[in-house]
PyMOL Python script that loads the backbone (N, CA, C, O; Angstrom):
from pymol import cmd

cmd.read_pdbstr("""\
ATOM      1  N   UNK A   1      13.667   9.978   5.261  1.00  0.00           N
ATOM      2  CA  UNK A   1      12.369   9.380   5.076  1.00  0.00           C
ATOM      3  C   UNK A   1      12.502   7.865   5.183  1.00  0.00           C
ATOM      4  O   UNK A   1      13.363   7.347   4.472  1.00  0.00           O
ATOM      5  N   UNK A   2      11.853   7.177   5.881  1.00  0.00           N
ATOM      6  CA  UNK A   2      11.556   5.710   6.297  1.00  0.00           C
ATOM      7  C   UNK A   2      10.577   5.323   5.349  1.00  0.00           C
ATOM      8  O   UNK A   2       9.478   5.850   5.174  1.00  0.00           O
ATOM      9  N   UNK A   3      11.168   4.165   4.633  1.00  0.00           N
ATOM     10  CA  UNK A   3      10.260   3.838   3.617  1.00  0.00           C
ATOM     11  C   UNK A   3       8.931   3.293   4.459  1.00  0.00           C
ATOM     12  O   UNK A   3       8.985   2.561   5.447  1.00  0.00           O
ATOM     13  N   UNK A   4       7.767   3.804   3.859  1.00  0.00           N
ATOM     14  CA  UNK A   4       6.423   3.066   3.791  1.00  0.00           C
ATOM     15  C   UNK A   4       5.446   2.537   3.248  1.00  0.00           C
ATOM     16  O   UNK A   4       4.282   2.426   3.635  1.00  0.00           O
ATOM     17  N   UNK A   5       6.174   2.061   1.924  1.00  0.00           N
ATOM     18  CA  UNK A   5       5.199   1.486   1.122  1.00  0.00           C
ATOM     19  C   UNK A   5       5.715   0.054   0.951  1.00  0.00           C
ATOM     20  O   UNK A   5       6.831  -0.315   1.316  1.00  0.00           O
ATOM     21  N   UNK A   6       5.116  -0.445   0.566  1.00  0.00           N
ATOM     22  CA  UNK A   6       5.527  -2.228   0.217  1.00  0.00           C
ATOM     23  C   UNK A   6       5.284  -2.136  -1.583  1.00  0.00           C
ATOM     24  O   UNK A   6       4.607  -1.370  -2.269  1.00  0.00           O
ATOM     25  N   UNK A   7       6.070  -3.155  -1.888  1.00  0.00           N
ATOM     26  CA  UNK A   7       6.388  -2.986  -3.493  1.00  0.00           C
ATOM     27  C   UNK A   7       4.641  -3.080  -4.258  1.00  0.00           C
ATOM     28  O   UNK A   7       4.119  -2.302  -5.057  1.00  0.00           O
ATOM     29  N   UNK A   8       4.144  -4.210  -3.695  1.00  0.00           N
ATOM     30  CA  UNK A   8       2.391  -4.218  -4.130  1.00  0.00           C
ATOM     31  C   UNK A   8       2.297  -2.591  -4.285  1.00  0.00           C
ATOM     32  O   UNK A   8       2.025  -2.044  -5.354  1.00  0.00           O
ATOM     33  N   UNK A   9       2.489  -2.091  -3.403  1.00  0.00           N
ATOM     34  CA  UNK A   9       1.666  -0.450  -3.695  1.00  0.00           C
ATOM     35  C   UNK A   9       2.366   0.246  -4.416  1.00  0.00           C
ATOM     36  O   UNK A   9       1.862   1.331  -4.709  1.00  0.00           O
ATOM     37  N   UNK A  10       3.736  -0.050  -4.978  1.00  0.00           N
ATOM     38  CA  UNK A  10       4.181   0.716  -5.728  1.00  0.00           C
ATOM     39  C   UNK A  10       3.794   0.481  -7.192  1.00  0.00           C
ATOM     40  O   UNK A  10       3.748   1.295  -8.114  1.00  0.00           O
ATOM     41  N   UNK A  11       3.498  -0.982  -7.177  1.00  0.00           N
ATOM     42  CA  UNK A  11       3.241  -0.997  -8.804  1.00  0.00           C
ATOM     43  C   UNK A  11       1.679  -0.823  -8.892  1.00  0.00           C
ATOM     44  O   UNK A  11       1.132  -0.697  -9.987  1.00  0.00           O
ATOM     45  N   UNK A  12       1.066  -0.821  -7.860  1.00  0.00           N
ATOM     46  CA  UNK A  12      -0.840  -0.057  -8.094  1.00  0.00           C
ATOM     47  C   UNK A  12      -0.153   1.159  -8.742  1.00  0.00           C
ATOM     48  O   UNK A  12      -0.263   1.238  -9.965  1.00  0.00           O
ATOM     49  N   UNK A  13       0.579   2.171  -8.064  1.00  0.00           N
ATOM     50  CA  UNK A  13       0.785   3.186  -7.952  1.00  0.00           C
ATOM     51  C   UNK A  13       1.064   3.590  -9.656  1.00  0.00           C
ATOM     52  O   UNK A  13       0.399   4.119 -10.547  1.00  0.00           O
ATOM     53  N   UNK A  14       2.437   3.011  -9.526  1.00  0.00           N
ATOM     54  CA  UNK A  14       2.663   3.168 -11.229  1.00  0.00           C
ATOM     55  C   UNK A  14       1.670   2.485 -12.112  1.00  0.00           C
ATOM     56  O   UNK A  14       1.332   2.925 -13.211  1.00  0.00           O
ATOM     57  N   UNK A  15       1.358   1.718 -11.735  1.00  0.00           N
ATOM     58  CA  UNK A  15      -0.456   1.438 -13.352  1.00  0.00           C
ATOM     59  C   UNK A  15      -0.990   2.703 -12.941  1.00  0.00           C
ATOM     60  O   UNK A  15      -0.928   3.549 -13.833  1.00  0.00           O
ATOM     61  N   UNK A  16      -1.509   3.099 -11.835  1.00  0.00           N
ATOM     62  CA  UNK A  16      -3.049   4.216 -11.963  1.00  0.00           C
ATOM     63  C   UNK A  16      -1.913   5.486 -12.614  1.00  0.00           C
ATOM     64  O   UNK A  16      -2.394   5.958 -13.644  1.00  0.00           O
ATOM     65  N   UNK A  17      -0.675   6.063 -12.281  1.00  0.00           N
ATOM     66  CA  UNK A  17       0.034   7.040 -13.118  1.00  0.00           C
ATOM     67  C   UNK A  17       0.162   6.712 -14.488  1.00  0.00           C
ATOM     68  O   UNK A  17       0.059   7.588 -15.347  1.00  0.00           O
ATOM     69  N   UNK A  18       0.451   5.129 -14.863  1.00  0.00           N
ATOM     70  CA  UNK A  18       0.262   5.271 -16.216  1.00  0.00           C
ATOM     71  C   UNK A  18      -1.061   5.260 -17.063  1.00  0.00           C
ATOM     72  O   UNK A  18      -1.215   5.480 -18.265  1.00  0.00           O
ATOM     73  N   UNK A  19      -2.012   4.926 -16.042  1.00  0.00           N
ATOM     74  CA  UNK A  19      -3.546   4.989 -16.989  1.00  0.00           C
ATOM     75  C   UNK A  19      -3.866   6.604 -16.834  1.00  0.00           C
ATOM     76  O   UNK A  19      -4.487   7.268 -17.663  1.00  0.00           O
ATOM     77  N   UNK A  20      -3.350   7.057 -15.683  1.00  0.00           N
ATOM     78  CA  UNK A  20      -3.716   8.938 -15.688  1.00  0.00           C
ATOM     79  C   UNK A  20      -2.966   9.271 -16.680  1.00  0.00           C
ATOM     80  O   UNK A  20      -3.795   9.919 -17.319  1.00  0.00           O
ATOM     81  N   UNK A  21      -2.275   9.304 -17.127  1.00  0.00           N
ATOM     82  CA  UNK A  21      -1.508   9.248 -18.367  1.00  0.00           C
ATOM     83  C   UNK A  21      -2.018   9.220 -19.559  1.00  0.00           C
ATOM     84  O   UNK A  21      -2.202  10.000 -20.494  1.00  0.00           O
ATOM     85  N   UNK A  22      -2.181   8.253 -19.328  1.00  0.00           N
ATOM     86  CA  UNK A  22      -3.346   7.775 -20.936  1.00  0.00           C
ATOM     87  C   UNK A  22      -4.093   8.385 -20.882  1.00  0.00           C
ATOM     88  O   UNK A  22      -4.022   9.313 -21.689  1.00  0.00           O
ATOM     89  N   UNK A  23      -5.188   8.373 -20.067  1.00  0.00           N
ATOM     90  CA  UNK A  23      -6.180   9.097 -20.042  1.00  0.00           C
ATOM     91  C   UNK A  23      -5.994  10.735 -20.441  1.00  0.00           C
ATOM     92  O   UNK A  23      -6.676  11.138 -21.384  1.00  0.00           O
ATOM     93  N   UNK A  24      -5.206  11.570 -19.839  1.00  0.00           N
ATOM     94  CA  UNK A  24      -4.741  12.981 -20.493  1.00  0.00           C
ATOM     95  C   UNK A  24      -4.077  13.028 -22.143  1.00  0.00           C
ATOM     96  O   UNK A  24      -4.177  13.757 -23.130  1.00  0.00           O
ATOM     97  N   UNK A  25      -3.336  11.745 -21.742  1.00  0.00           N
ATOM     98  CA  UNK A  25      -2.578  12.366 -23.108  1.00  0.00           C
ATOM     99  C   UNK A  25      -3.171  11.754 -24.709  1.00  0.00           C
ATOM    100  O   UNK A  25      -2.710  12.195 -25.761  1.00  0.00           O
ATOM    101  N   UNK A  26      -4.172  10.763 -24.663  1.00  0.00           N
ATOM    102  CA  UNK A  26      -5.057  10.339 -25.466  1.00  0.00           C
ATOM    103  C   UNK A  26      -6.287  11.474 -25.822  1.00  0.00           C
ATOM    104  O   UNK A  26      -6.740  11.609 -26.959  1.00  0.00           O
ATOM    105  N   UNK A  27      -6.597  12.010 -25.018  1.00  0.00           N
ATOM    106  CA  UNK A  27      -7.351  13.393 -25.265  1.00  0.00           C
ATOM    107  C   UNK A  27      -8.930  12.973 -24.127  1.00  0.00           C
ATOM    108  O   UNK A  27      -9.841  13.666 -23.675  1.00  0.00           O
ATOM    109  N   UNK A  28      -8.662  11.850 -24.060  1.00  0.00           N
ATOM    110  CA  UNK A  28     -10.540  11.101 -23.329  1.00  0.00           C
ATOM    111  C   UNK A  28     -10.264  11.697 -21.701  1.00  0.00           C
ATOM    112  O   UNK A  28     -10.539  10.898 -20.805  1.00  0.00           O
ATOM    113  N   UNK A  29      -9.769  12.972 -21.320  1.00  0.00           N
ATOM    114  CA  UNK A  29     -10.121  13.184 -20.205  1.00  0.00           C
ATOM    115  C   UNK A  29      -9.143  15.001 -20.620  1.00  0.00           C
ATOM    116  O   UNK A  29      -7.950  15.268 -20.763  1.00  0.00           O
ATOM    117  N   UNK A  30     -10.273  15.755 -20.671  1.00  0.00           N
ATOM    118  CA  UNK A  30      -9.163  17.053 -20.918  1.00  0.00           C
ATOM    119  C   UNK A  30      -9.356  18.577 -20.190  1.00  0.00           C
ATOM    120  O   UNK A  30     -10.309  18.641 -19.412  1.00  0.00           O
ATOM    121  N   UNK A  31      -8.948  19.199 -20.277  1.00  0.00           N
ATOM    122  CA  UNK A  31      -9.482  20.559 -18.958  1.00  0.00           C
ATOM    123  C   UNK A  31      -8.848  20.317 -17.800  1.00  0.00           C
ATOM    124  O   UNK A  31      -7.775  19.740 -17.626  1.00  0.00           O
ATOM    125  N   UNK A  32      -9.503  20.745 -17.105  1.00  0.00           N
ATOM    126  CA  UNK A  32      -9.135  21.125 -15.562  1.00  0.00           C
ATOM    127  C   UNK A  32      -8.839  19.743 -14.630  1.00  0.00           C
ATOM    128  O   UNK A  32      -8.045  19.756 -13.690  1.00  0.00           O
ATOM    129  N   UNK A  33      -9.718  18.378 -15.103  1.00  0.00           N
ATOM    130  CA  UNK A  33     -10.046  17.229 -14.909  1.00  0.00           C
ATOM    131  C   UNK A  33      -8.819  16.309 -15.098  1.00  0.00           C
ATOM    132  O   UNK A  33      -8.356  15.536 -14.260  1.00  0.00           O
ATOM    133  N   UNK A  34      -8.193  16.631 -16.883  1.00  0.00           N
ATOM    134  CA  UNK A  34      -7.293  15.812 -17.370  1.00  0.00           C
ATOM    135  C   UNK A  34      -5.732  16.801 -16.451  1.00  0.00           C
ATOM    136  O   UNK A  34      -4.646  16.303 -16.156  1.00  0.00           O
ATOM    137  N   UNK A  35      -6.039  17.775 -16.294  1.00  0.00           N
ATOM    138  CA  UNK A  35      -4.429  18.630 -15.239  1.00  0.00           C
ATOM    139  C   UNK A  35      -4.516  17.430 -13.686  1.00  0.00           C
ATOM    140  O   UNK A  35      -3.769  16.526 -13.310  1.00  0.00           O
ATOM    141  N   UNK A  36      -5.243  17.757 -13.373  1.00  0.00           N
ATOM    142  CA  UNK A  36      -5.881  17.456 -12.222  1.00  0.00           C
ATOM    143  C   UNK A  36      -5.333  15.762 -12.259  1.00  0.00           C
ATOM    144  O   UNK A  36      -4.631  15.424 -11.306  1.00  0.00           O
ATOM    145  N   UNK A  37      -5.582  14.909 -13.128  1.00  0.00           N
ATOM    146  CA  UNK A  37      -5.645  13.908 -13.546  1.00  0.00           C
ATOM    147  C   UNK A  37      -3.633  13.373 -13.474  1.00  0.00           C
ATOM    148  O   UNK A  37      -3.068  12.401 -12.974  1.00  0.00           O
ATOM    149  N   UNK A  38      -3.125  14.586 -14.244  1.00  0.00           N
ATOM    150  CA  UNK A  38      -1.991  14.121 -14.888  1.00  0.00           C
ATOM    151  C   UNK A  38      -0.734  14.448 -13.730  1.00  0.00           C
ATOM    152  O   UNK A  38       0.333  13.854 -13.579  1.00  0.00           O
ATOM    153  N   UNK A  39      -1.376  15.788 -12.879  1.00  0.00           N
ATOM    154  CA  UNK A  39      -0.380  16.135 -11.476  1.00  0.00           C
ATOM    155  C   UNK A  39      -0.663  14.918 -10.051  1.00  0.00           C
ATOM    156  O   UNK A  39       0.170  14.587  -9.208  1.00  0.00           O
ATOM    157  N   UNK A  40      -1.706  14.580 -10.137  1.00  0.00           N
ATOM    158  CA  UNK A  40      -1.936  13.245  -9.063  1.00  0.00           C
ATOM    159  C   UNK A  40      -1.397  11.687  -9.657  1.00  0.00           C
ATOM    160  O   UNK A  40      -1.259  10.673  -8.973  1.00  0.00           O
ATOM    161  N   UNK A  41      -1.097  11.857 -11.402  1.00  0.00           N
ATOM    162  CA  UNK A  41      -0.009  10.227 -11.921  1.00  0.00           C
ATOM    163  C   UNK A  41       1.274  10.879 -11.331  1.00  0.00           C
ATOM    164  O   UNK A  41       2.182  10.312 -10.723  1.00  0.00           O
ATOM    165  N   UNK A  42       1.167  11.992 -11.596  1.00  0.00           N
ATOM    166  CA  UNK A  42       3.044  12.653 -11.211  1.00  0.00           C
ATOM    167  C   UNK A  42       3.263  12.257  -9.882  1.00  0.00           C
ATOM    168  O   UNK A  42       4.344  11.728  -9.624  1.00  0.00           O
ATOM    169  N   UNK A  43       2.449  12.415  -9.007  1.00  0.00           N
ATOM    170  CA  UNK A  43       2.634  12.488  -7.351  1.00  0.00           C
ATOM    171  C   UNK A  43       2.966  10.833  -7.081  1.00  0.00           C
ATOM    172  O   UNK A  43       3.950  10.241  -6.638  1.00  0.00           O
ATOM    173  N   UNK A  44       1.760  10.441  -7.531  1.00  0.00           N
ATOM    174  CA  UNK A  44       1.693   8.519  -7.401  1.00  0.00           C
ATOM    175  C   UNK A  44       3.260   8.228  -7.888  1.00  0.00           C
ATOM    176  O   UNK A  44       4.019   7.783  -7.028  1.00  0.00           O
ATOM    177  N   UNK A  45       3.690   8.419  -9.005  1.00  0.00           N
ATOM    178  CA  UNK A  45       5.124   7.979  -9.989  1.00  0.00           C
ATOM    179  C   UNK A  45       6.093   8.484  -8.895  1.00  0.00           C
ATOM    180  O   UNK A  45       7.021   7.702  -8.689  1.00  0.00           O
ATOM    181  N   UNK A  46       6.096   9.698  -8.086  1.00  0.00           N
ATOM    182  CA  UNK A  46       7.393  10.235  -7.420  1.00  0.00           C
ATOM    183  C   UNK A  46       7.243   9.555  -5.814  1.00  0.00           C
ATOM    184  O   UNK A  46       8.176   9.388  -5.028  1.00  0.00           O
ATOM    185  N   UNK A  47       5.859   9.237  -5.593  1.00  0.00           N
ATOM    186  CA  UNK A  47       6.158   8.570  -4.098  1.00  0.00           C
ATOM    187  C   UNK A  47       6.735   6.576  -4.807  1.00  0.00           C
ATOM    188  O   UNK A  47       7.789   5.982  -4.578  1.00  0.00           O
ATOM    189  N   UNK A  48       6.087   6.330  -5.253  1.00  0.00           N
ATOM    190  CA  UNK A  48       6.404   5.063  -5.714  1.00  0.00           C
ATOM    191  C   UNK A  48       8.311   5.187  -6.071  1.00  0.00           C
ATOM    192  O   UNK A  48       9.043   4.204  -5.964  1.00  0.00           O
ATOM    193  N   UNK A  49       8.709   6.283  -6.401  1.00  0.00           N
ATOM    194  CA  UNK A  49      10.178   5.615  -6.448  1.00  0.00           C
ATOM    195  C   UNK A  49      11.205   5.728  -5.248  1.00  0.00           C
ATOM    196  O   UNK A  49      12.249   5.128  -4.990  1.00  0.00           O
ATOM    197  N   UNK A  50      10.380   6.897  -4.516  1.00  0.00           N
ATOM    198  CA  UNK A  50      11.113   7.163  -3.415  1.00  0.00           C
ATOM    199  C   UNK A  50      10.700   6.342  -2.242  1.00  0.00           C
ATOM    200  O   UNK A  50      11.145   6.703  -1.153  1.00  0.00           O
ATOM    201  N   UNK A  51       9.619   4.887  -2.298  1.00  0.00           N
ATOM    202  CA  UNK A  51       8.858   4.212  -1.694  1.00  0.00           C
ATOM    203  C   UNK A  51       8.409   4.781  -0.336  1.00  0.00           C
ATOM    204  O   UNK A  51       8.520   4.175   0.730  1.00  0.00           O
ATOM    205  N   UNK A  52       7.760   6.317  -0.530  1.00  0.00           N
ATOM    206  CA  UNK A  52       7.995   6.969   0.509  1.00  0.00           C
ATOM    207  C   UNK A  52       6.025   7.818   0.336  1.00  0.00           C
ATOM    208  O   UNK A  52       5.790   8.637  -0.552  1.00  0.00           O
ATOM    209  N   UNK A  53       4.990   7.387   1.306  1.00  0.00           N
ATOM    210  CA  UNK A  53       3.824   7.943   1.172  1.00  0.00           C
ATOM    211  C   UNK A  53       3.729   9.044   2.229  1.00  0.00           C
ATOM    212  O   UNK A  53       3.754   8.578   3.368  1.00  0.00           O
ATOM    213  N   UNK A  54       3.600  10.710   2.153  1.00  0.00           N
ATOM    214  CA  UNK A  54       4.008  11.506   3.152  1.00  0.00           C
ATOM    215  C   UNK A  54       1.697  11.681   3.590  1.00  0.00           C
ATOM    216  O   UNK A  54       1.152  12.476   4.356  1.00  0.00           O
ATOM    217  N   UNK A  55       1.209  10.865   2.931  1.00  0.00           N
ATOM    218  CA  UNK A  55      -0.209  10.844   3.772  1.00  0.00           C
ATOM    219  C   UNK A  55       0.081   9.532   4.661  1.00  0.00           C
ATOM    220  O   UNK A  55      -0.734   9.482   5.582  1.00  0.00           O
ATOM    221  N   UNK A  56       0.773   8.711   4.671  1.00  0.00           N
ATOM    222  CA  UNK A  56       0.918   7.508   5.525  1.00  0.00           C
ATOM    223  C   UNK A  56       1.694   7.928   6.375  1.00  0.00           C
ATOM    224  O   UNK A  56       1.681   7.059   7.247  1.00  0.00           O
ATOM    225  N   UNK A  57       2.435   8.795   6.708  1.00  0.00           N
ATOM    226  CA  UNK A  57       3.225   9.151   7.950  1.00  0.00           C
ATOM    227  C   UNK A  57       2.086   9.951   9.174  1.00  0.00           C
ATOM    228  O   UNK A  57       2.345   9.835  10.372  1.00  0.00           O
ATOM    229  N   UNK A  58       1.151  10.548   8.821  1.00  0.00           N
ATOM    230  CA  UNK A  58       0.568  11.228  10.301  1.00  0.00           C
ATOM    231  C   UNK A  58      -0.455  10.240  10.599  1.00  0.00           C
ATOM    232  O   UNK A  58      -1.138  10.288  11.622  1.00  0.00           O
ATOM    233  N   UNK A  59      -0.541   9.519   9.878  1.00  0.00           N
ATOM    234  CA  UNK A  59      -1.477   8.190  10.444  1.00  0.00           C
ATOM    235  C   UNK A  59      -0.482   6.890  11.060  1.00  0.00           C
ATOM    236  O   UNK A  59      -0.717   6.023  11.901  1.00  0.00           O
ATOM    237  N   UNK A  60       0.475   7.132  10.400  1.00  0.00           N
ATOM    238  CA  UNK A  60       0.839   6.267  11.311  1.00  0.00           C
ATOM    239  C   UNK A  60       1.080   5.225  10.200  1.00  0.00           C
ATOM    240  O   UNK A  60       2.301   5.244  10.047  1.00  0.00           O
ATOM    241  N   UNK A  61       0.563   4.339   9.358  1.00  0.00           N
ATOM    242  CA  UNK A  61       0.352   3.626   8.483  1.00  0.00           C
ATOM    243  C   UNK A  61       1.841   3.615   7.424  1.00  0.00           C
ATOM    244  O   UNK A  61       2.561   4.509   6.980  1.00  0.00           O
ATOM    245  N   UNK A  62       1.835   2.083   7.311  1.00  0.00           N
ATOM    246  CA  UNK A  62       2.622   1.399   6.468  1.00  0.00           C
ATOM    247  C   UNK A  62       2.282   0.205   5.662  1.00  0.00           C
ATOM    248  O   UNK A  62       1.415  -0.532   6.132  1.00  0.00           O
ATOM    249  N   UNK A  63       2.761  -0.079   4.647  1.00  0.00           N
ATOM    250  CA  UNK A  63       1.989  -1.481   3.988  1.00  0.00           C
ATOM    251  C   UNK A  63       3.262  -1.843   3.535  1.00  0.00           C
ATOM    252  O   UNK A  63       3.339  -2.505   2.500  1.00  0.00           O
ATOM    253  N   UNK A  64       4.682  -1.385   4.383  1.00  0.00           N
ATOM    254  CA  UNK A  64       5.696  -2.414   4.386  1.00  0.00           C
ATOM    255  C   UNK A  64       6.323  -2.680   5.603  1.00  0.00           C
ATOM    256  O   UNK A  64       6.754  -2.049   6.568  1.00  0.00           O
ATOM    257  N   UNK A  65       6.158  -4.615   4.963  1.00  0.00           N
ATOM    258  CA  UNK A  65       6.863  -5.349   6.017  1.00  0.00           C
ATOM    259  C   UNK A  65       8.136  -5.266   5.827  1.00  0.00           C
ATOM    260  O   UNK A  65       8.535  -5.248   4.663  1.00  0.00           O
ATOM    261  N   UNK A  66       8.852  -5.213   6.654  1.00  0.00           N
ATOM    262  CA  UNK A  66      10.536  -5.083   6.909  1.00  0.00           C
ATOM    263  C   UNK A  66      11.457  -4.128   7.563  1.00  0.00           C
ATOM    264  O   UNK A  66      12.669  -4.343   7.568  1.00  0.00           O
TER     265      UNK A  66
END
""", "prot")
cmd.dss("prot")
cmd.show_as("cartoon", "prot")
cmd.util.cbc("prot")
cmd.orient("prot")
């Protein structure tokens, strides 16, 4: 995998996983909404370390320079 993210998007990435976070595990988002909520921080947290976006590969798209 060829990295495609630039560090800016990794740390969007990790805030919105840690506010999906909060949001589930504080109780202010719960059901189907707060799952839903807490498997899309998981996804954001695992592309951000592997600096690797697998929706930015069939487009073509990168937001790193180097």
């Amino acid at each position: 995998m060829k990295r495609n993210m630039s560090n800016t998007d990794r740390i969007i990435r990790v805030l919105f996983a840690a506010l999906f976070s909060y949001l589930y595990f504080s109780g202010i988002v719960t059901g189907a909404p707060g799952i839903v909520l807490l498997v899309l921080g998981a996804v954001f947290l695992l592309t951000s370390v592997v600096a690797f976006c697998p929706l930015y590969a069939p487009f073509k798209l990168s937001t790193y320079k180097g």
